[in-house]
N, C-alpha and C positions, 0 to 999 in steps of 0.2 A: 504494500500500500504506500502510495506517495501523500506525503501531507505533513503539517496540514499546511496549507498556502492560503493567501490572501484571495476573496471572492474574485478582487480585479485581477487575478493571473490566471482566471480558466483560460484565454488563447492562448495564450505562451506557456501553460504548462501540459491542456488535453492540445496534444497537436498531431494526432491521429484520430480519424475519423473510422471510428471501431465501436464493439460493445461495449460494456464496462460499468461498473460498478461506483457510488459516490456516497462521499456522508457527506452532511451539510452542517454545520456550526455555527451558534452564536458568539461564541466564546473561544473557537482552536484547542477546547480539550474534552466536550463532551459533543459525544453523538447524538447531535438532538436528531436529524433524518437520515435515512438510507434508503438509498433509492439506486434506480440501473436504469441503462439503455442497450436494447437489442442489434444497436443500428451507430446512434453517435450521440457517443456519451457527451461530450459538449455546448449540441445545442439542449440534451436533459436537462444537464444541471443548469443550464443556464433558464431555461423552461419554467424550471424548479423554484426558481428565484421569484418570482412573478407572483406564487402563491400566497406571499403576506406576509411571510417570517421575514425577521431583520438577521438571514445566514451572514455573516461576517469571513468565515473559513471554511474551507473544504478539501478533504483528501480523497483520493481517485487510485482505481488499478480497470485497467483494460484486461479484456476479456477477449478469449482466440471466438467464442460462439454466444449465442445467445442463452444456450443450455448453459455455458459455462458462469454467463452472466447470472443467469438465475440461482441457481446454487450457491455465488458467493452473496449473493445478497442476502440470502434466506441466511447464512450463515453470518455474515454478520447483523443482522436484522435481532436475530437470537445473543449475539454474543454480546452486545451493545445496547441492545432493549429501549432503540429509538423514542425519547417522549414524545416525538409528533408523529411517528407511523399512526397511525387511526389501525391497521388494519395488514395480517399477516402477505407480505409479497405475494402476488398474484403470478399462476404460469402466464407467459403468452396463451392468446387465443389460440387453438386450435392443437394444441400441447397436452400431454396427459402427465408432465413431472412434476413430480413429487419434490416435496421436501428433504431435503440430504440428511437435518438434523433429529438425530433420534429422540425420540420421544413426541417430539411436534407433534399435532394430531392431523397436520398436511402432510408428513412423510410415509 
C-alpha cells in the first residue's frame, strides 16, 4: 500500500490507469473509507471526493484484475473497519465472488 499522500497528489501519485484499491482520510492515520475501482482507480477516488466528507489523505495499491481488486478491498474493508462504509463491499454486477475473509457472512 502507498500512503498516505496529500488529496492534491492523486495525479502525480495514481499515474496508471488500472484497478485498484483506496482508503480515504481525514486525518492520514485512520481509515475513515475504503473503496476500489475495477477500471481507474483515479478518477474513483477522485469521484469519491465529491461525496461530502472533508478526505484530506489517501493511500492506494493497484490491482493486476478487478477480482483482484475486490478481495483487497473486502480485506481491508475488515481489517480497518471503515467509519463511513455504510455497507459490506459489493461484487461487480454480474460476478458470483465471494468474500476472501473468513468468517464474513459474504464469504
Amino acid at each position: 500500500m502507498k500512503g498516505p499522500y496529500p488529496i492534491s497528489h492523486i495525479d502525480s501519485r495514481i499515474t496508471k490507469i488500472s484497478p485498484g484499491v483506496y482508503i480515504l482520510s481525514q486525518d492520514g492515520r485512520v481509515a475513515h473509507y475504503v473503496g476500489r475501482s475495477d477500471t481507474n482507480l483515479a478518477t474513483r477516488v477522485k469521484n469519491s471526493l465529491t461525496e461530502g466528507t472533508d478526505y484530506k489523505y489517501f493511500w492506494f495499491e493497484y490491482a493486476t484484475s478487478p477480482m483482484q481488486a475486490y478481495y483487497l478491498e473486502c480485506e481491508w474493508y475488515h481489517k480497518y473497519d471503515p467509519p463511513n462504509n455504510a455497507n459490506h463491499p459489493a461484487a461487480p454486477p454480474g460476478t458470483y465472488w465471494r468474500c476472501p475473509v473468513l468468517g464474513c457472512e459474504w464469504s
